[in-house]
C-alpha positions in Angstrom: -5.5 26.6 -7.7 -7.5 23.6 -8.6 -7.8 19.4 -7.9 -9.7 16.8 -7.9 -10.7 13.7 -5.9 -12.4 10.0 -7.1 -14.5 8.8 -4.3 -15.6 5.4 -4.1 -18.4 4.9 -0.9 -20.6 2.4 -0.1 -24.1 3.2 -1.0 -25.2 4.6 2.2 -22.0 6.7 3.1 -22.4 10.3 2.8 -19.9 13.0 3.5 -19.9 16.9 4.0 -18.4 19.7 2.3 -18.1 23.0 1.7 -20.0 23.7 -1.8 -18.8 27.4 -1.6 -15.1 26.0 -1.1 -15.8 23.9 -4.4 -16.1 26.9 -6.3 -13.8 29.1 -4.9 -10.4 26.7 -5.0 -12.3 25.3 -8.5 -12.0 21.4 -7.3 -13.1 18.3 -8.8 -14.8 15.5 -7.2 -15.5 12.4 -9.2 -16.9 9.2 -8.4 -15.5 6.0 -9.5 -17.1 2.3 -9.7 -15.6 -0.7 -9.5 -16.5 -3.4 -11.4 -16.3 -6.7 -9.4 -14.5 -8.9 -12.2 -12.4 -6.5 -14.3 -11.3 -5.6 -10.3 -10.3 -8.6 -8.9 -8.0 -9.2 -12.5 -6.8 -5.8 -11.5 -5.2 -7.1 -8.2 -4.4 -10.3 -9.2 -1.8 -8.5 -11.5 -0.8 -6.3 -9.1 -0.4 -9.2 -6.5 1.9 -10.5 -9.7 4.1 -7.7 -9.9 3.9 -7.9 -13.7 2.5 -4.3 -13.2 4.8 -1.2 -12.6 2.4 1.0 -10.8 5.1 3.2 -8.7 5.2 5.7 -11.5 1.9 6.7 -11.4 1.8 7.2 -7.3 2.5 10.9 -6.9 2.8 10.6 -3.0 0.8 8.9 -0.6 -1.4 10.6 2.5 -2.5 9.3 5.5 -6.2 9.9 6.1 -5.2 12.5 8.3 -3.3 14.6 6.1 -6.2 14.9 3.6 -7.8 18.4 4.2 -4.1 19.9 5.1 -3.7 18.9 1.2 -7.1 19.8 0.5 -6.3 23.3 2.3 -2.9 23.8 0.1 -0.7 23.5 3.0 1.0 20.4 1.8 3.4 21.8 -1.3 4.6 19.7 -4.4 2.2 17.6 -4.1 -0.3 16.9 -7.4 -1.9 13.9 -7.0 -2.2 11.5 -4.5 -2.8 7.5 -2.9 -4.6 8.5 0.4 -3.7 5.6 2.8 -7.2 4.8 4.9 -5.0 2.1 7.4 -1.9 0.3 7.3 
């Protein structure tokens, strides 16, 4: 049992979640910011393709397949890219 999740919101999002459900399946959440410049290097060398990123994409999730992997019914899977659109 176990995982984690980085979330990145804007400053007024907010989101809801089971605190007892945090303890219980001992999860992780972690927030993450992004700083503007060291950012926009970031995906100008991914734009590039000088950087091999692939290997450290475990699997990617639609949005909608989020608690289903949160819940443990998705198996094999570690860590993920949730995809928020196409």
């Amino acid at each position: 049992m176990g995982g984690g999740a980085i979330c990145r919101h804007a400053p007024d999002a907010s989101f809801a979640m089971n605190a007892y459900d945090i303890h219980r399946k001992q999860l992780t959440i972690q927030g993450s910011f992004i700083d503007l410049l060291s950012f926009s290097d970031a995906m100008a060398l991914l734009a590039s393709g000088k950087a091999d990123v692939e290997p450290l994409i475990g699997h990617v999730l639609g949005l909608e397949q989020v608690q289903d992997f949160l819940d443990g019914k998705i198996s094999g899977v570690s860590k993920v890219v949730v995809r928020i659109q196409d």
